[in-house]
PDB file of N, CA, C and O in Angstrom:
ATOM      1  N   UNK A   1      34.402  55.025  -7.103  1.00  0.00           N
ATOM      2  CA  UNK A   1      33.354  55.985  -6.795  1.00  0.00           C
ATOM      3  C   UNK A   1      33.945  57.246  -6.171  1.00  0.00           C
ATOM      4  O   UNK A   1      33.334  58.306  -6.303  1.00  0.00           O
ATOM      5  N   UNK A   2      35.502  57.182  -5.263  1.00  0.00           N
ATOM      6  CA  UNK A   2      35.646  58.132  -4.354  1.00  0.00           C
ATOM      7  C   UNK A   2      36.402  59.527  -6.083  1.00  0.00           C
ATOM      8  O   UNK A   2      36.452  60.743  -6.267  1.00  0.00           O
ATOM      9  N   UNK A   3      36.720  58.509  -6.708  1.00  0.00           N
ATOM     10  CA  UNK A   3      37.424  59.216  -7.879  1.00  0.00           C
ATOM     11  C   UNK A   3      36.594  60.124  -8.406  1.00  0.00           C
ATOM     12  O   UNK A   3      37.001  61.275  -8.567  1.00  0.00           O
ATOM     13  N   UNK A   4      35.490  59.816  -8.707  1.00  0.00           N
ATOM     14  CA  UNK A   4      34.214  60.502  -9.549  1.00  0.00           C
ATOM     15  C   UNK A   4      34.247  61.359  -8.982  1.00  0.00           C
ATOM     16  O   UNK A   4      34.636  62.376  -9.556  1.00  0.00           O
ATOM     17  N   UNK A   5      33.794  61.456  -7.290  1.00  0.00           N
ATOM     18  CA  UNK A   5      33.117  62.157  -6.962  1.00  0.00           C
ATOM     19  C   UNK A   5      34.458  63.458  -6.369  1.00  0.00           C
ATOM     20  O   UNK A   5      34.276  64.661  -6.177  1.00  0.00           O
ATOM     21  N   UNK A   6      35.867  62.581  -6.190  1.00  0.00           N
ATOM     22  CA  UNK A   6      36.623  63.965  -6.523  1.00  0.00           C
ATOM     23  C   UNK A   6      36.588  64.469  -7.842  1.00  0.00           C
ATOM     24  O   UNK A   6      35.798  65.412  -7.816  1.00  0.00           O
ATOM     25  N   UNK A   7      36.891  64.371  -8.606  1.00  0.00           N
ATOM     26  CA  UNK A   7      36.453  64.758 -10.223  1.00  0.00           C
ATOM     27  C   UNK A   7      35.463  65.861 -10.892  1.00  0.00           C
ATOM     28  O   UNK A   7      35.506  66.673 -11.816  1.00  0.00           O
ATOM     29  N   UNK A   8      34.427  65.368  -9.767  1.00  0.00           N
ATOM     30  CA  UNK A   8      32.928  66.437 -10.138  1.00  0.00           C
ATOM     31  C   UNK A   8      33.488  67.514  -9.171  1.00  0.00           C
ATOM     32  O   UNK A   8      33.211  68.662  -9.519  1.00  0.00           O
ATOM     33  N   UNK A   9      34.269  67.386  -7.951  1.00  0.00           N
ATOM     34  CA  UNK A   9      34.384  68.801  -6.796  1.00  0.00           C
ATOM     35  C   UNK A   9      35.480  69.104  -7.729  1.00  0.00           C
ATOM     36  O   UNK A   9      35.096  70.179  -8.190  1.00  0.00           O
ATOM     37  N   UNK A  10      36.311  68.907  -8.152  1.00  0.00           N
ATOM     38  CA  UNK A  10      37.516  70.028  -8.902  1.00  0.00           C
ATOM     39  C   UNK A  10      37.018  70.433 -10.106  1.00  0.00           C
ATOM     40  O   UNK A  10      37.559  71.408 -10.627  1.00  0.00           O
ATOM     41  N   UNK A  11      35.981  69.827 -10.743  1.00  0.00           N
ATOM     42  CA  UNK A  11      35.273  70.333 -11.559  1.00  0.00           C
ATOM     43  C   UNK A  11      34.231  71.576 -11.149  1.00  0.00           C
ATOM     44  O   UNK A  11      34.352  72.780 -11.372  1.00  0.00           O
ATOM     45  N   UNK A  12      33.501  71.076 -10.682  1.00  0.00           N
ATOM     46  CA  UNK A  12      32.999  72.238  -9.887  1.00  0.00           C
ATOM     47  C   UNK A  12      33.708  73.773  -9.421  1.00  0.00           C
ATOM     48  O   UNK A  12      33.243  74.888  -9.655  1.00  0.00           O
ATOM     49  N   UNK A  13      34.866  73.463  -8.753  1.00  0.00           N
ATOM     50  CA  UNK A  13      35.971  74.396  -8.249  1.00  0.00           C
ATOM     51  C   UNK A  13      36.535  74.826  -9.043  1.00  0.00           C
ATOM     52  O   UNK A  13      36.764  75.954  -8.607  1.00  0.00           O
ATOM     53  N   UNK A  14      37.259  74.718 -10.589  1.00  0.00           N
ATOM     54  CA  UNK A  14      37.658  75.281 -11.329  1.00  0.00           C
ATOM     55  C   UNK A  14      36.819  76.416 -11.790  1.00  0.00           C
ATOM     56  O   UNK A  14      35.671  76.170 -12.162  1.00  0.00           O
ATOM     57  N   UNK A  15      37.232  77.534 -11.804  1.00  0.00           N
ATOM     58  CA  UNK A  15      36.766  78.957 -12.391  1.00  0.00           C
ATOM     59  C   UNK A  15      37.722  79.158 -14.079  1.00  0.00           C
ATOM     60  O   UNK A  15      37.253  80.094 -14.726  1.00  0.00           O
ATOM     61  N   UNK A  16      38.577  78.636 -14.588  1.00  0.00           N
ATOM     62  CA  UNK A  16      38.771  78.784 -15.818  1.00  0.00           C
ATOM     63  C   UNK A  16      38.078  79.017 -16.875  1.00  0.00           C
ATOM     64  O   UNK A  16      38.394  79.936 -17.631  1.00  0.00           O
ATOM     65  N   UNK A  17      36.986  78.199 -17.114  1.00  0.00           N
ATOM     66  CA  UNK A  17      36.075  78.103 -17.900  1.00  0.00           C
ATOM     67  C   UNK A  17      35.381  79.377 -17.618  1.00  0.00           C
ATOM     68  O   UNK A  17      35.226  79.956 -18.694  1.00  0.00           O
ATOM     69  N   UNK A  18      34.927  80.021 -16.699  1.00  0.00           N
ATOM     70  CA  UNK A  18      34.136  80.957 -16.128  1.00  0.00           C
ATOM     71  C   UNK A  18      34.953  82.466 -16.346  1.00  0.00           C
ATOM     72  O   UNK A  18      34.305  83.503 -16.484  1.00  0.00           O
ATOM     73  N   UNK A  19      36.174  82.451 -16.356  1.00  0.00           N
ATOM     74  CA  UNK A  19      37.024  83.828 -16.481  1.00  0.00           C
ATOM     75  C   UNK A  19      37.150  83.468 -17.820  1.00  0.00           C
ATOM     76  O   UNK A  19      38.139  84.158 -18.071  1.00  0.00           O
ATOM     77  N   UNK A  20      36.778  82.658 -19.330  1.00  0.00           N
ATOM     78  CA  UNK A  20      37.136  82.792 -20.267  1.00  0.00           C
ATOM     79  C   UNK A  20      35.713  83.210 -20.957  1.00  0.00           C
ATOM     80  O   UNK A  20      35.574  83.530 -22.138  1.00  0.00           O
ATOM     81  N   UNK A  21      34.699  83.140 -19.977  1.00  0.00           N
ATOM     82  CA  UNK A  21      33.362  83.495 -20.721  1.00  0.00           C
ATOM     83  C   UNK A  21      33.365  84.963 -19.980  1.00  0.00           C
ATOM     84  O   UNK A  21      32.930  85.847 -20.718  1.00  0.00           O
ATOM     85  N   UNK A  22      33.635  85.260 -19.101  1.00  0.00           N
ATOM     86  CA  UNK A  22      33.676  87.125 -18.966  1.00  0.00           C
ATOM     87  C   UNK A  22      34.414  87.428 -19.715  1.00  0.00           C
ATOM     88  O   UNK A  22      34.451  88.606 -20.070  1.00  0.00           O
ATOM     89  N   UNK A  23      35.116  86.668 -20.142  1.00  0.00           N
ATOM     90  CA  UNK A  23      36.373  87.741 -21.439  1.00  0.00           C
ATOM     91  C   UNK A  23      35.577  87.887 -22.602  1.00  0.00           C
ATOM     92  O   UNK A  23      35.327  88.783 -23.408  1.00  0.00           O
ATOM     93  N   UNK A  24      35.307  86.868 -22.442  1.00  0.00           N
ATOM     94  CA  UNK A  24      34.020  86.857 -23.856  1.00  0.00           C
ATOM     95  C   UNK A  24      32.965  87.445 -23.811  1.00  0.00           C
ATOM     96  O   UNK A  24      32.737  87.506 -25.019  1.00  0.00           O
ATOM     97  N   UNK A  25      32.075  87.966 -23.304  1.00  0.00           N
ATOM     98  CA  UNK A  25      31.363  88.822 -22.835  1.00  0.00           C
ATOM     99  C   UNK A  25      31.898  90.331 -23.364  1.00  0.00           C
ATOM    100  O   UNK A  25      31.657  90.891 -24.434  1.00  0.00           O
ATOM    101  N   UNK A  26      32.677  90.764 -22.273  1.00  0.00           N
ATOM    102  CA  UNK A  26      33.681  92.130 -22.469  1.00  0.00           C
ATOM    103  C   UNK A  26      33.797  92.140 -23.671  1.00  0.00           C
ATOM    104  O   UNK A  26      33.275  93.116 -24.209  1.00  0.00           O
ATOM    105  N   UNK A  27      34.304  91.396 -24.352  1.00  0.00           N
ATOM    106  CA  UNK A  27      35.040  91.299 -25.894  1.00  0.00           C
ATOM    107  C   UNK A  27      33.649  91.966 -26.810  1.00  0.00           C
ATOM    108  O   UNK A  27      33.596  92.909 -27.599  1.00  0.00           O
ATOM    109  N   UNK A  28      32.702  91.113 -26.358  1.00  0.00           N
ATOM    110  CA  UNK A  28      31.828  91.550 -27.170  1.00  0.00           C
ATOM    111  C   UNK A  28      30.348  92.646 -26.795  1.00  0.00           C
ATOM    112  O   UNK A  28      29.245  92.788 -27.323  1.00  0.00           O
ATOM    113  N   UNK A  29      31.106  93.314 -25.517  1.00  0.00           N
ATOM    114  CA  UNK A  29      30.501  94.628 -25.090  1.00  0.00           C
ATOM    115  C   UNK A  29      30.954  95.773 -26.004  1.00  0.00           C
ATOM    116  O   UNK A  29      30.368  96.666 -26.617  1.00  0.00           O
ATOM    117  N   UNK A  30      32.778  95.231 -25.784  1.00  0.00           N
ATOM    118  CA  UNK A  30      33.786  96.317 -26.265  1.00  0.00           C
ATOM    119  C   UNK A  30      33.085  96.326 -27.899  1.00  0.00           C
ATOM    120  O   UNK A  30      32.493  97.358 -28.217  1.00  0.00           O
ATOM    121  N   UNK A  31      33.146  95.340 -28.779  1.00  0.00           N
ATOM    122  CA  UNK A  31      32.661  95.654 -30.283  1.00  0.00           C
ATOM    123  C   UNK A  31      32.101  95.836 -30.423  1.00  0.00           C
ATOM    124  O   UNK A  31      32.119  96.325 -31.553  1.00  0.00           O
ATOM    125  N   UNK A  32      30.284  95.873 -29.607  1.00  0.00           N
ATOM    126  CA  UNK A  32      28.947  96.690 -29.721  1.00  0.00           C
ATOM    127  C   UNK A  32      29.357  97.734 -29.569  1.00  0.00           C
ATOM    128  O   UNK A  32      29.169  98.304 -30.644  1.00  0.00           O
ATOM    129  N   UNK A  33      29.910  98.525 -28.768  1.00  0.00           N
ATOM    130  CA  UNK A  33      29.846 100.194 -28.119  1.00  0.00           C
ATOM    131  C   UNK A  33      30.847 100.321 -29.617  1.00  0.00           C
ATOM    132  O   UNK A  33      30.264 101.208 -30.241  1.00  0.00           O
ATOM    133  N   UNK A  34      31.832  99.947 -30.317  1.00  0.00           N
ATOM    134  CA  UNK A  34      32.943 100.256 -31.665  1.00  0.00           C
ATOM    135  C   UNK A  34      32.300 100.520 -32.673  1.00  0.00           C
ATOM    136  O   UNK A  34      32.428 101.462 -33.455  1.00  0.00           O
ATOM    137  N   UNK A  35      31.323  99.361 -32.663  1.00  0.00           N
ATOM    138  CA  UNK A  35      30.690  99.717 -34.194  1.00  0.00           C
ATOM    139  C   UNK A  35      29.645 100.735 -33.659  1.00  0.00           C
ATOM    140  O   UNK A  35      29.898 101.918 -33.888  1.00  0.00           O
ATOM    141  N   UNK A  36      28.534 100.451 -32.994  1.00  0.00           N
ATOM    142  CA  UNK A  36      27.845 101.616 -32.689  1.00  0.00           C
ATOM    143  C   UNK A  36      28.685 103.152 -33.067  1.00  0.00           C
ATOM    144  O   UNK A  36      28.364 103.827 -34.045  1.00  0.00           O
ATOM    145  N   UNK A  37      29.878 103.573 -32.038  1.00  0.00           N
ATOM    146  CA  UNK A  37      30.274 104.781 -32.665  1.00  0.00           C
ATOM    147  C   UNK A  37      31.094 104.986 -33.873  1.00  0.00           C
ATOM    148  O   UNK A  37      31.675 106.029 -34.174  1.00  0.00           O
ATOM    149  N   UNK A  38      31.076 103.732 -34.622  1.00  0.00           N
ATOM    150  CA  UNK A  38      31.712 104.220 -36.043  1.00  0.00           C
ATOM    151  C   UNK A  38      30.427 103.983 -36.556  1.00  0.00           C
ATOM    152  O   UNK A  38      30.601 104.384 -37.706  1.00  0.00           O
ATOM    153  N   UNK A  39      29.210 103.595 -36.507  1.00  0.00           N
ATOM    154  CA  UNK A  39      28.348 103.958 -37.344  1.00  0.00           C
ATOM    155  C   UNK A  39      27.933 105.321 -36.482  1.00  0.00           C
ATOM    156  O   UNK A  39      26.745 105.011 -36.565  1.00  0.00           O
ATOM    157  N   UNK A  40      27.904 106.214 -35.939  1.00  0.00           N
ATOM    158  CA  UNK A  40      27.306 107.534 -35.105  1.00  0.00           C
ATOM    159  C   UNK A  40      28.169 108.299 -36.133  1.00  0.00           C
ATOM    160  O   UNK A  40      27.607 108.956 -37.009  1.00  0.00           O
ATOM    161  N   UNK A  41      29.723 108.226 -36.044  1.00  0.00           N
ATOM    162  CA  UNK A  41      30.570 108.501 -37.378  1.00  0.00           C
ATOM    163  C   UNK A  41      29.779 108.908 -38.170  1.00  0.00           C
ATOM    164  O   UNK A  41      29.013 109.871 -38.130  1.00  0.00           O
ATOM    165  N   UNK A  42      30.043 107.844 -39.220  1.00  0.00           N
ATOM    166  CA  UNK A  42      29.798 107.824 -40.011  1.00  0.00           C
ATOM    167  C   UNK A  42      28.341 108.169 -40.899  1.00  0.00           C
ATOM    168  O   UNK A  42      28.228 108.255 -42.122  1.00  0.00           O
ATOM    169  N   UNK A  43      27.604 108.283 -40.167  1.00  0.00           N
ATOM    170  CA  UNK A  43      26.319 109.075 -40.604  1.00  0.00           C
ATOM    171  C   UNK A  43      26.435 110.822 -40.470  1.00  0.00           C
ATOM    172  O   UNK A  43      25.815 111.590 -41.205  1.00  0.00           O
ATOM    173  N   UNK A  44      27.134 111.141 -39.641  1.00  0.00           N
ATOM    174  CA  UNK A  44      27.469 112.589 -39.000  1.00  0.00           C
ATOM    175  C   UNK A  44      28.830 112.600 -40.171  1.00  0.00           C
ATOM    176  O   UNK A  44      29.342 113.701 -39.972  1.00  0.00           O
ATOM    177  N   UNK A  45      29.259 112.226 -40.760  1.00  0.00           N
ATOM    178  CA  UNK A  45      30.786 112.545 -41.665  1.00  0.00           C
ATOM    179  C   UNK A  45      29.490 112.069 -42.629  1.00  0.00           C
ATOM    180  O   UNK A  45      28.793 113.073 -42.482  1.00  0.00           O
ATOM    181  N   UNK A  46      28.919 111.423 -43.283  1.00  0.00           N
ATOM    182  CA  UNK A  46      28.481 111.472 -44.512  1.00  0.00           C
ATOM    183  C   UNK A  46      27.142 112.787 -44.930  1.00  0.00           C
ATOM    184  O   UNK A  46      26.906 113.306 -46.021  1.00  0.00           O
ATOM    185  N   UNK A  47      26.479 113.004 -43.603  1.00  0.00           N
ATOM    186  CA  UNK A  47      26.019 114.175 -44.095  1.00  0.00           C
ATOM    187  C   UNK A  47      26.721 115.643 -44.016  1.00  0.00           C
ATOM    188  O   UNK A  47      26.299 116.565 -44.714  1.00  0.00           O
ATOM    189  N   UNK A  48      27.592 115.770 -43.308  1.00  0.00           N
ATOM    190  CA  UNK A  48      28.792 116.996 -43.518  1.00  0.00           C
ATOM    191  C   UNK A  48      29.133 116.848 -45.186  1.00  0.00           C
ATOM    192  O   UNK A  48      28.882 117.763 -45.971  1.00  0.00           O
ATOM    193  N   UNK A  49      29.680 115.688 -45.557  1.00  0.00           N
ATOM    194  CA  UNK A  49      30.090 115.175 -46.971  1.00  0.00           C
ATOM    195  C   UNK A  49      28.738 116.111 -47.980  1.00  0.00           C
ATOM    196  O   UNK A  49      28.854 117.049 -48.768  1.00  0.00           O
ATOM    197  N   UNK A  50      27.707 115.464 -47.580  1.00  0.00           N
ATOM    198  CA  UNK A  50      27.155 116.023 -48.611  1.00  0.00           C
ATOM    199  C   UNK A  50      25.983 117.151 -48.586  1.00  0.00           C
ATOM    200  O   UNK A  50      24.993 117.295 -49.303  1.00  0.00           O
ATOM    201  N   UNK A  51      26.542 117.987 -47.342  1.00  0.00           N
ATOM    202  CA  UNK A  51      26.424 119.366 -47.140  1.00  0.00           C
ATOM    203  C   UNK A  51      27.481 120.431 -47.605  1.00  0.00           C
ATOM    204  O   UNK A  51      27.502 121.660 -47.551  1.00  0.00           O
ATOM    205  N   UNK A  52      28.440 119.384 -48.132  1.00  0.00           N
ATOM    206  CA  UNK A  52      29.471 120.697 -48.714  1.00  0.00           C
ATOM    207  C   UNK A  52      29.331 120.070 -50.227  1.00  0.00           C
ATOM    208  O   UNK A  52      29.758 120.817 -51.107  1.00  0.00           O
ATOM    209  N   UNK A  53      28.718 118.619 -50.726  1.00  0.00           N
ATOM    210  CA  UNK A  53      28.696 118.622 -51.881  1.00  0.00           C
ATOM    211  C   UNK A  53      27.449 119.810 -52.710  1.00  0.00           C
ATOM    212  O   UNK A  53      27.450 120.555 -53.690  1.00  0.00           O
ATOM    213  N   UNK A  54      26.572 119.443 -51.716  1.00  0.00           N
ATOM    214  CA  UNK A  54      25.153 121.063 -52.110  1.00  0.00           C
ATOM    215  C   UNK A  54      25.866 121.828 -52.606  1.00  0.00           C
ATOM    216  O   UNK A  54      25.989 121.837 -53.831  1.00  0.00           O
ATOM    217  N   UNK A  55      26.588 122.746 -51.758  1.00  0.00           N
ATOM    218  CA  UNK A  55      26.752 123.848 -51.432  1.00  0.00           C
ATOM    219  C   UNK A  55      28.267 124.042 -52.504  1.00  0.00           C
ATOM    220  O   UNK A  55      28.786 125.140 -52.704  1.00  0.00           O
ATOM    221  N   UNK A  56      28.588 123.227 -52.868  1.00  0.00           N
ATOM    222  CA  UNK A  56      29.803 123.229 -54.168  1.00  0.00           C
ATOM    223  C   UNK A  56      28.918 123.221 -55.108  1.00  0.00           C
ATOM    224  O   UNK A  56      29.271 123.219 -56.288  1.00  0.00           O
TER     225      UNK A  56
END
């Protein structure tokens, strides 16, 4: 019983698990805000594109 119940406190006490889900998080802050501005891009470069195709 004394085993378990050390077991569940170092379980408890470990933060590993917990610094690999903020990475994960971040990770996938960082690729919302990426694609967001390559699609901002890319709508702003495709109508330049075909403001000079008009105008050719």
């Amino acid at each position: 019983m004394q085993n378990l119940i050390a077991k569940t406190k170092q379980f408890i006490r470990d933060e590993n698990g917990v610094t690999a889900i903020e990475y994960g998080l971040i990770a996938a802050l960082i690729a919302v805000v990426i694609i967001a501005a390559v699609k901002a891009v890319g709508t702003n470069l495709s109508t330049t594109f075909n403001t000079i195709a008009t105008e050719l």
